[in-house]
Each structure stands twice: as C-alpha cells, then as structure tokens.
C-alpha positions as CSV (number, residue, x, y, z in Angstrom):
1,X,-35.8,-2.1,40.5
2,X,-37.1,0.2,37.9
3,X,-36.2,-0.7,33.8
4,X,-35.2,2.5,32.1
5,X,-35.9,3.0,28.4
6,X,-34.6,5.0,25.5
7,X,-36.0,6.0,22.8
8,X,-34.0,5.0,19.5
9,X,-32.7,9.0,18.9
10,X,-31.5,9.6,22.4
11,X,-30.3,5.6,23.4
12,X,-27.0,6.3,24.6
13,X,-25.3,2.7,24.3
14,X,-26.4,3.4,20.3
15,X,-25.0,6.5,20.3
16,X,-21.4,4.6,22.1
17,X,-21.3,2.2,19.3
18,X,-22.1,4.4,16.4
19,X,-18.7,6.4,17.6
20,X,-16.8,3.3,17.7
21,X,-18.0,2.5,14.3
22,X,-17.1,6.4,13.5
23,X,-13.5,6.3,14.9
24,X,-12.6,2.7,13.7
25,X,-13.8,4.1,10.3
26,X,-11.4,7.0,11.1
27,X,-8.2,5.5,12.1
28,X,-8.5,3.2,9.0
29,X,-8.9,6.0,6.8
30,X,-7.7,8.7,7.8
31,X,-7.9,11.3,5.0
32,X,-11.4,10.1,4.0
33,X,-9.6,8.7,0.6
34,X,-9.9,5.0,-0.9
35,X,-6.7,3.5,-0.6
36,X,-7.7,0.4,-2.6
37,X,-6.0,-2.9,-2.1
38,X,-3.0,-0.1,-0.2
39,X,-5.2,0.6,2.9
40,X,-4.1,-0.1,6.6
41,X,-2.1,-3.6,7.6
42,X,-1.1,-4.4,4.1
43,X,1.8,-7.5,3.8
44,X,3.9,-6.8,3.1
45,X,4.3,-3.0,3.9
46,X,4.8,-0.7,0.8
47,X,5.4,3.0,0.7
48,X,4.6,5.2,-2.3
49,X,6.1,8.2,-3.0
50,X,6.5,10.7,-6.0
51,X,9.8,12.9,-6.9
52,X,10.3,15.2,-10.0
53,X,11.5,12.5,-11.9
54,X,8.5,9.8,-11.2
55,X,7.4,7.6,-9.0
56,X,8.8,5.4,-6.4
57,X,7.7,2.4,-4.6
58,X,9.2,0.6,-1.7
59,X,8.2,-2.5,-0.6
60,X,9.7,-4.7,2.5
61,X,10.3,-8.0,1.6
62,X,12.5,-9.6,4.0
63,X,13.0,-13.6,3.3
64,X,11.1,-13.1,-0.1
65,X,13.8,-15.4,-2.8
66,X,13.9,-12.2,-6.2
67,X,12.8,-15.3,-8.4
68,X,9.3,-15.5,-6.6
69,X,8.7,-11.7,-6.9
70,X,6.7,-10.9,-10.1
71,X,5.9,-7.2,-11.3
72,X,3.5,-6.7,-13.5
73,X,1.4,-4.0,-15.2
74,X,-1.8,-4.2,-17.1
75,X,-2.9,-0.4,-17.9
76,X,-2.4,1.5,-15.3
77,X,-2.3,-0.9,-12.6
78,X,0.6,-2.1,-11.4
79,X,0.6,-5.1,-9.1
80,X,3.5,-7.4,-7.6
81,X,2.9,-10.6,-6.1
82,X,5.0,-13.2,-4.9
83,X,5.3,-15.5,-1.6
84,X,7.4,-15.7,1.7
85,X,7.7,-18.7,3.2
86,X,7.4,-19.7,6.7
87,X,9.6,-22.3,8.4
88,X,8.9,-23.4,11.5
89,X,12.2,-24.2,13.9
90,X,13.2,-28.0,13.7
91,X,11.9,-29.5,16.9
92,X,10.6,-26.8,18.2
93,X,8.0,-24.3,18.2
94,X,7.0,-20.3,18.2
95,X,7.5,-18.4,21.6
96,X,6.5,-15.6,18.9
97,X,5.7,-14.5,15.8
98,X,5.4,-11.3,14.4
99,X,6.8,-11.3,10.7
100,X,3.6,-12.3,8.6
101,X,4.0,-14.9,5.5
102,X,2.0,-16.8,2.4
103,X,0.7,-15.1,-0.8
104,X,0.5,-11.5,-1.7
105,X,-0.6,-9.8,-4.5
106,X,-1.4,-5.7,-3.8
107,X,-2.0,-3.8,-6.6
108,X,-1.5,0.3,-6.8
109,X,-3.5,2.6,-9.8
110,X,-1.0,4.9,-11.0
111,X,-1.2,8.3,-12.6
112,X,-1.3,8.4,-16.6
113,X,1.8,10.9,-16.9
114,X,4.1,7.4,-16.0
115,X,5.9,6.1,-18.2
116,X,5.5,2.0,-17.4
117,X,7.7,0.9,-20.3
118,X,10.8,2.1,-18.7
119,X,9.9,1.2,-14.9
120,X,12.7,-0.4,-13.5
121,X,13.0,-3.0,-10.1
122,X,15.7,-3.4,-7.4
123,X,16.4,-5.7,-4.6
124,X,18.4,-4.5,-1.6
125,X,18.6,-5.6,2.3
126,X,15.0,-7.0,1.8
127,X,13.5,-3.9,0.0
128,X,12.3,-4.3,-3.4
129,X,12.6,-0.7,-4.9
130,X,10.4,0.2,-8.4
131,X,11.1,3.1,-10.0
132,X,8.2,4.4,-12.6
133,X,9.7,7.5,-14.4
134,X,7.3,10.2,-15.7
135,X,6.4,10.2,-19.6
136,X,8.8,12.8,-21.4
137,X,5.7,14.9,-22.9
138,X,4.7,15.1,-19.0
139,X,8.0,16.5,-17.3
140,X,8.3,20.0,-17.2
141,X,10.5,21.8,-20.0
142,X,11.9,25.2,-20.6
143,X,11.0,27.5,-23.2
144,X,14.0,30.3,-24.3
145,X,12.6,33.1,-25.2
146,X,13.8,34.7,-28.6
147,X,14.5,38.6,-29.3
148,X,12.8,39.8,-32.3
C-alpha cells in the first residue's frame, strides 16, 4: 500500500479543519462585530435593545434573591453582577440539569447620548428590566418656524 502526500497548499484534511475553524468562528460571531463580555452562551441571558426614548436591557434571572443583584456603572460601562444559587434535592440527585448557576458579572459599553444618572431597575417574573433613558440634549426636538 502506497502513502499519499500533500503538499501544505493543497492538504485537504488542512483545508477541513481550517473551515471548521472558519464556521465555528462564524456561528459565534455572526456579524463579524465584538460583542465583548455579551458574545454567545452568556449566564445569565441578556437582551439589549434601543427605543426612541433610550435603552433597554433585559436580563433572565430566575432564582436570583433582588438583594444579591448589584448594578453598577463606572463611565460608560455598565455591569451587573450578582449570584444564583444552586441546591441540590435533599437525598437525592440530578436526573438533569440545564439552568446554569454561581457568579456573574457581564458588563455592556453603552452609547454616550445615555443618560446613566436617571437609569432605573425592575424585577418581574425573574426578569431584571434596566431602563437607560437618552440625555435631553440628545433626543430629537422640534423647531417652529417663525413668519417674518
């Protein structure tokens, strides 16, 4: 039995794992952007979105006490951190688990037209809810227009 060689440009089990690499790299970043400390299988999951008025986070927090949640902002990074606990059953053990606990901390860089001093936090069925409105000099305003 013959061996077959390659040469480095044309070795085809190089070329397999360089698209793995390529499409792992892909499905992690989709858009090519750097999502930061906010990239894929962030705990606990947090969705960012902006309306006229500002930006809002959401953040699922299910099991996570509102007295171990801290919020905090230094600049323009805002980051909140706190801690779910996991209790294993009494005499017993795990047949599964999915819901992920322990420390976390993510932090998001926000825009400079937000207006951190007047951000405000809610708790609801396990979502923590933070509301960033935009500064005043940065919302849009209308001008009247005067007859001379």
């Amino acid at each position: 039995m013959g061996v077959i060689r390659f040469s480095p440009e044309v070795d085809p089990i190089a070329g397999m794992a360089a698209l793995q690499r390529e499409l792992a790299r892909a499905v992690e970043n989709p858009l090519g952007q750097e999502l930061g400390s906010l990239g894929r299988g962030v705990f606990p999951a947090i969705n960012v979105f902006a309306d006229r008025d500002g930006y809002v986070l959401r953040m699922e927090v299910p099991g996570v006490p509102t007295d171990s949640i801290k919020i905090e902002t230094r600049g323009r990074t805002l980051t909140v951190s706190g801690k779910r606990e996991m209790q294993a059953p009494k005499n017993g053990s795990f047949h599964r688990r999915e819901r992920t606990f322990g420390e976390f901390s993510p932090s998001l860089a926000l825009p400079q037209d937000l207006d951190l001093v007047r951000a405000e936090a809610s708790y609801k069925n396990g979502m923590l809810t933070i509301r960033i409105p935009k500064r005043e000099d940065a919302k849009p305003r209308q001008i009247s227009v005067k007859a001379a």
